[in-house]
C-alpha positions in Angstrom: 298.9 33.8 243.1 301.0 36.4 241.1 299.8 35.2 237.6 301.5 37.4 234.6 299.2 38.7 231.2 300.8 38.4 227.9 299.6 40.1 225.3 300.8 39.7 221.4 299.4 41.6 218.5 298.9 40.1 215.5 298.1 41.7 211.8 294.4 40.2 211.1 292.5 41.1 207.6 288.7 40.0 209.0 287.5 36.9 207.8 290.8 35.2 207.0 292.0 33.0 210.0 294.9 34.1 212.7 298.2 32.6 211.2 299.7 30.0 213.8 302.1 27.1 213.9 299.3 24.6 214.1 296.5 24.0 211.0 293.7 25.0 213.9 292.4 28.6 214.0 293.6 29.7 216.9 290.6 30.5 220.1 291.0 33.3 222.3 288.8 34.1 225.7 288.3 37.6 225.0 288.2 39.6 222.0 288.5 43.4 222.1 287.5 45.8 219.3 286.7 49.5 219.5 285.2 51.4 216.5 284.7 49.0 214.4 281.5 49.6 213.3 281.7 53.1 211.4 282.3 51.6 207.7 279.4 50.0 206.0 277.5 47.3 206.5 279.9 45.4 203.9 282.4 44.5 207.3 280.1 43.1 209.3 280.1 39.3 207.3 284.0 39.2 207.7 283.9 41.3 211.6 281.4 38.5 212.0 283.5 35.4 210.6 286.6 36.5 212.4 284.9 36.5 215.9 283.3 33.1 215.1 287.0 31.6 213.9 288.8 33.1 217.0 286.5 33.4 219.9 286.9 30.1 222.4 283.5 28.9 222.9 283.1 30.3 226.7 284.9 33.4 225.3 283.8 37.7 225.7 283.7 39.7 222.9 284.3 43.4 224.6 283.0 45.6 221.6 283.0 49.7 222.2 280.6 51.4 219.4 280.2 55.3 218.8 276.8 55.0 217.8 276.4 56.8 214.3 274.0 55.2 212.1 272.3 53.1 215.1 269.4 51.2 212.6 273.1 50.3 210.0 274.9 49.1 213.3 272.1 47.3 214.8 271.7 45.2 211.7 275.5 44.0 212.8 274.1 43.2 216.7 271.0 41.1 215.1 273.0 39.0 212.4 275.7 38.1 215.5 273.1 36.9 217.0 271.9 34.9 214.2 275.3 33.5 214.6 274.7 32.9 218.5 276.9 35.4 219.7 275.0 37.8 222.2 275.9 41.1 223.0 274.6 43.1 225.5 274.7 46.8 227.2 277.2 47.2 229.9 275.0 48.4 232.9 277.9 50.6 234.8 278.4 52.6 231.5 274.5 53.0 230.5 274.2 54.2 234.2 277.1 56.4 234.0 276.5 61.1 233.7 278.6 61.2 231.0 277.5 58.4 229.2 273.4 58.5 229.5 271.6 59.7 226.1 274.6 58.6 223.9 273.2 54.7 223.6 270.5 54.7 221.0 
């Protein structure tokens, strides 16, 4: 089957919900977010909210992190999963040359 991807962006402060033209938060099956992490630990309530609000119950949250303060961003990984949203290591990347030794 020949099945077309559409793809819309959408201006989204974290925390508040994704405007649409019904009164439900709109659900997505994937999420993807890359550097998002680097700020303070003061984004992570409202990074956190946002994914809960918009992320379809069966959805993926693809999230690329440059580790810089690993212990800061970790606290991020453990209170999503507080939340029940698991992430985990993508095994192709951990394996990868260029990539080994930058994972904390």
């Amino acid at each position: 089957a020949n099945k077309k991807l559409s793809v819309t962006p959408h201006p989204l402060t974290w925390g508040n919900e994704l405007l649409t033209d019904c009164s439900a938060p709109k659900k997505f099956n994937c999420i993807i977010g890359s550097d998002l992490l680097y700020n303070s630990r003061e984004s992570y309530e409202p990074l956190l909210n946002t994914i809960q609000q918009h992320l379809h119950p069966d959805g993926t949250v693809i999230l690329s992190v440059r580790w810089r303060k690993p212990e800061l961003e970790r606290e991020f990984f453990r209170k999503a999963e507080k939340l029940g949203i698991i992430f985990v290591n993508w095994k192709e990347f951990e394996e990868c040359e260029s990539f080994k030794g930058r994972c904390p």
